[in-house]
N, C-alpha and C positions, 0 to 999 in steps of 0.2 A: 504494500500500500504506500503511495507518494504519501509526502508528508498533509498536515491537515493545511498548510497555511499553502499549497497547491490545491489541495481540492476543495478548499473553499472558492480560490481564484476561478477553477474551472467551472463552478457552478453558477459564481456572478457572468461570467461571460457567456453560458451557457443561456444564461436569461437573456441577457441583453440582444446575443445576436438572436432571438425568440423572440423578442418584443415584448415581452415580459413582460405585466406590471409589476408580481409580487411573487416571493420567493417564500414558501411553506416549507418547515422542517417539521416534520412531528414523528416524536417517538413512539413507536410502538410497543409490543411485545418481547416482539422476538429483533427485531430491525428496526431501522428509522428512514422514512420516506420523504423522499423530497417532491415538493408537486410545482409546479407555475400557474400563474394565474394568466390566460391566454386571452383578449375579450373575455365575456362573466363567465367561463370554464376552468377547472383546472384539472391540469392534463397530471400527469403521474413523470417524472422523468426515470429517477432511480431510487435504489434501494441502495444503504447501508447497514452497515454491521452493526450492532446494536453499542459496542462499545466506543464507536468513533464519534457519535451523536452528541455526547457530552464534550469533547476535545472540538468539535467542531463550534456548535454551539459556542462555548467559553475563547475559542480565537476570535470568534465575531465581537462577541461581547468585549474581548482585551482588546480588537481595533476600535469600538467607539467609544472605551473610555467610560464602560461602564462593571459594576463591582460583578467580578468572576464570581465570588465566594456567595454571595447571596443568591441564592433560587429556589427563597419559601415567597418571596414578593414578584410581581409583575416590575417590567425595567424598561426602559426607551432609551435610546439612543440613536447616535447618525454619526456619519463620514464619507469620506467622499475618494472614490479610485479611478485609476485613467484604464479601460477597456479599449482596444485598438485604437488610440489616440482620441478617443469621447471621454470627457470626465461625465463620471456618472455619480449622482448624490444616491445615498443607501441611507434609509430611516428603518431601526431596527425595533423591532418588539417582543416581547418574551414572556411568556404566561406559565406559571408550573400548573401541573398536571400529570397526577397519578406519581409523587414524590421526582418527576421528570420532565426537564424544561421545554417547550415549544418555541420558535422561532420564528418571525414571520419577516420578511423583511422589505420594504418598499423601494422601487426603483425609479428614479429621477432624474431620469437623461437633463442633462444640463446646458446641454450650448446646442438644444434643438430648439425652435419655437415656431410652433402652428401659424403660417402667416393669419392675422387679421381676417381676412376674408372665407377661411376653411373651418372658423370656430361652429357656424352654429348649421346642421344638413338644408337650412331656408337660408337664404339669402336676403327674403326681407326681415327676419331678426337678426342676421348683422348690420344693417342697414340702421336699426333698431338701435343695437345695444352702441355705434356707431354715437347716433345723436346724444346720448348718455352722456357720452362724454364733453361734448360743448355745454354743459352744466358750468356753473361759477361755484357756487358752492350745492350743500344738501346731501343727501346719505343712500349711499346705493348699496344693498344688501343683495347678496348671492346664495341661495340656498340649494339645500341637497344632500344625499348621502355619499359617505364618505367615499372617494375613487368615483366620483359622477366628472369629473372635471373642473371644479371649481376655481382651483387652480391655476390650472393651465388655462381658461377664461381670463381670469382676474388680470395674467402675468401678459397676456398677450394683448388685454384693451391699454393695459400702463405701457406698454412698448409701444404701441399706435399711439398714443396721448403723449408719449415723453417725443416721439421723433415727428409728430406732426404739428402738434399744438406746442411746441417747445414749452411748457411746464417743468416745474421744480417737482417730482415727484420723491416723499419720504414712505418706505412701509417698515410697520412693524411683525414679526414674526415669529412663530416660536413651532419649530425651526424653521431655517431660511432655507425653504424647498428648491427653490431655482437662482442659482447666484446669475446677475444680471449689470451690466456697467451703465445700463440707459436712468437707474434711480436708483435713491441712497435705500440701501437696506439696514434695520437694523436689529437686531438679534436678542430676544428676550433672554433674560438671564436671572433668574429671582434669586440669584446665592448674590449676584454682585447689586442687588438691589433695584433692576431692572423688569418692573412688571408691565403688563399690557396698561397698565392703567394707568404708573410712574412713567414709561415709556411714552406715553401719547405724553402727556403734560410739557414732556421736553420736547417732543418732537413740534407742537406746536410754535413753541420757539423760535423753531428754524427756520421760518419765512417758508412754509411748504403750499403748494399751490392744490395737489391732490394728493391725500393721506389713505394707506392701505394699510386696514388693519385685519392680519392673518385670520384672525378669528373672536366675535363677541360671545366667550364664555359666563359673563355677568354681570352684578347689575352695574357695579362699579365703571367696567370697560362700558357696557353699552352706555352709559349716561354721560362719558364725555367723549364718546363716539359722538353722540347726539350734539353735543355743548360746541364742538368743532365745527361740526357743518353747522351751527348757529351762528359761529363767527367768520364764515366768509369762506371756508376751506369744504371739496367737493369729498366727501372718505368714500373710500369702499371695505367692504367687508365681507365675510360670510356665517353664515350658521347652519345649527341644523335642524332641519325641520321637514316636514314631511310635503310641503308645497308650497308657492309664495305668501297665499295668505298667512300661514305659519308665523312665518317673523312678526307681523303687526300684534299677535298673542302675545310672542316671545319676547318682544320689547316689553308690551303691558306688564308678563311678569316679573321682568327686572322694575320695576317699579318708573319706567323713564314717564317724567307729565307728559300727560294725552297732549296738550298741545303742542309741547314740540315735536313729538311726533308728528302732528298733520302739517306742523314750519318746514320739517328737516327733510321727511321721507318724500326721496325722488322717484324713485323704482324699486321693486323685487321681484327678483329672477328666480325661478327654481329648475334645475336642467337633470337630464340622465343622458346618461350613454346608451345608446342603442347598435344594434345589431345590424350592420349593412347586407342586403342579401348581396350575393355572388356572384359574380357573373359566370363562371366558371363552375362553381360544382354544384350539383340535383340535389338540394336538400340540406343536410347540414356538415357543415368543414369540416374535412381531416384535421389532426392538430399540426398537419405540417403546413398547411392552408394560411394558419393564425401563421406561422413561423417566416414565410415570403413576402406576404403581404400585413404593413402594419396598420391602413388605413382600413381596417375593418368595423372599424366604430365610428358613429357620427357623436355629436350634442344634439335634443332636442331642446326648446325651451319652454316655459312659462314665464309671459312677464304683466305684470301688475305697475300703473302707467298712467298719468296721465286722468282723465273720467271712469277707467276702470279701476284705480289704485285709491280714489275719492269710492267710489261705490263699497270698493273692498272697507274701507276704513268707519265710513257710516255701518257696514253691516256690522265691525268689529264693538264698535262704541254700543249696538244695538240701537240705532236710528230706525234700520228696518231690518226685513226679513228675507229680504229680494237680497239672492248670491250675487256675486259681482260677474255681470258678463262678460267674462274674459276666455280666452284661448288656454285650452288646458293643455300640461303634456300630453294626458291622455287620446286629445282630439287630433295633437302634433303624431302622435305614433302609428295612429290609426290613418293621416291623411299620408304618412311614409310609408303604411305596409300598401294603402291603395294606388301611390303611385310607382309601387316596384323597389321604393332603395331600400323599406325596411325589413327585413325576417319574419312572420308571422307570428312566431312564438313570444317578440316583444313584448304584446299585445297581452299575452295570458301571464308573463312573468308581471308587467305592471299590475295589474288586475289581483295576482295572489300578495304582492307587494304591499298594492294600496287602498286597497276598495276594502271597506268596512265588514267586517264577518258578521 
């Protein structure tokens, strides 16, 4: 057997040229399995030896700088390695289970970025999330489940805003998923006294033009989330929730006042990934299929806007009882499978996902 800090290498690269999003270790019985997450599949790749699981495991954990010795606790970490001349960002995670640790680890190609125009499978919501951005100030929220793309969204309208609207762009992050030279990033850090919350307070400081903040986890962060776009600056952000109207709750129960809510809120977006059907094979891909081809996924969207994002908000307050008429993902998937680009099984995975039991 090579050594472990070789076939760990081989496995990260093993993802990467696979297109990988996410790298599963999980111990088993007798052996420990490694899978890929390929589009919403995961394929099986290999089998190891039951004894190498932990030596594997624990060189990942010693490259991001996180405690080998402890795994009665869950643990996170990141770092970052050059795979055929790509720096690729690795966010790691670790769950014990059955007195033996799990691995999962997320991958973050770094020096790619989705031009502008290929983010959302309609062209008139980029056209859409396009105008968002000639905003002067006010609060644009991105919602979704985790690996929907939010991300890669958020990072690709601040690369169009920083190179077109030449803007001062600051984000705060925790971690810094896509290192980027087009705006200042900066790196939450709560040992060195660096919170989302401390963070913004200084980053306001900085004369910033549009402020991106990684994520509103509470009530603290979202209330000068909110205080920001009150004073003239455009943030973006994300959360998580289960559709756009979600956020308008989600502020409510961080306690932000109802009115600057209806002052601050520009938009909310909620997106998923979907399933491109194939041009090429009868039904559903091989997994070598995922491994040639990586544009196998689109974004769909929902956004909340304008007379519809007014409507949502009176329904929210309880003004009335009339939904807000807006475009759902739901209507977005169903109009993708009707005209050919999307998979049909989208459709029923949304549906077991999100529709009310």
């Amino acid at each position: 057997m090579k050594s472990i800090k070789q076939l760990a290498d081989r496995i990260i690269k093993d993802a990467v040229q696979h297109h990988a999003s996410d790298i599963h270790i999980i111990p088993r019985k007798e052996d420990t399995l490694i899978q890929l997450r390929m589009a919403n599949k995961l394929i099986p790749r290999q089998t190891l030896p039951k004894k190498d699981c932990d030596r594997l495991i624990a060189h990942f954990k010693f490259t991001a700088l996180m405690d080998i010795g402890e795994r009665r606790r869950p643990q996170s970490g990141a770092y970052s390695c050059l795979i055929d001349g790509q720096k690729i960002g690795l966010r790691l995670s670790t769950l014990p289970a059955s007195n033996r640790e799990s691995l999962v680890i997320r991958l973050l190609p770094q020096n790619k970025q989705i031009p502008f125009y290929q983010i959302s499978l309609f062209p008139c919501m980029t056209r859409k999330l396009t105008a968002l951005l000639k905003h002067a100030h006010g609060l644009i929220i991105f919602t979704g489940p985790t690996g929907s793309g939010k991300t890669t969204t958020l990072y690709s309208m601040l690369n169009e805003s920083s190179h077109v609207l030449n803007r001062n762009i600051i984000t705060l992050e925790d971690p810094i998923e896509k290192e980027t030279e087009s705006v200042l990033q900066v790196q939450v850090n709560e040992k060195a006294g660096i919170s989302y919350s401390s963070g913004l307070k200084a980053v306001l400081r900085h004369d910033p033009d549009i402020i991106m903040v990684g994520e509103i986890r509470d009530g603290e962060t979202a209330k000068i989330a909110v205080r920001a776009a009150l004073t003239g600056h455009l943030v973006l952000s994300t959360m998580h929730t289960r559709d756009s109207k979600g956020a308008i709750y989600r502020l409510m129960e961080f306690g932000v006042n109802w009115l600057e809510i209806e002052q601050t809120l520009v938009a909310v977006t909620a997106q998923r990934l979907v399933e491109l059907a194939c041009p090429f094979c009868e039904g559903e891909c091989p997994p070598m299929c995922y491994s040639y081809s990586k544009w196998k996924r689109a974004s769909v969207f929902e956004m909340l806007t304008g007379n519809d994002l007014y409507a949502a908000l009176k329904e929210a307050k309880g003004e009335t009882s009339e939904p807000a008429p807006y475009r759902t993902i739901k209507k977005e998937i169903m109009k993708g499978i009707a005209l050919g680009y999307v998979v049909e099984s989208e459709y029923e995975r949304w549906i077991f996902a999100n529709e009310e039991k």
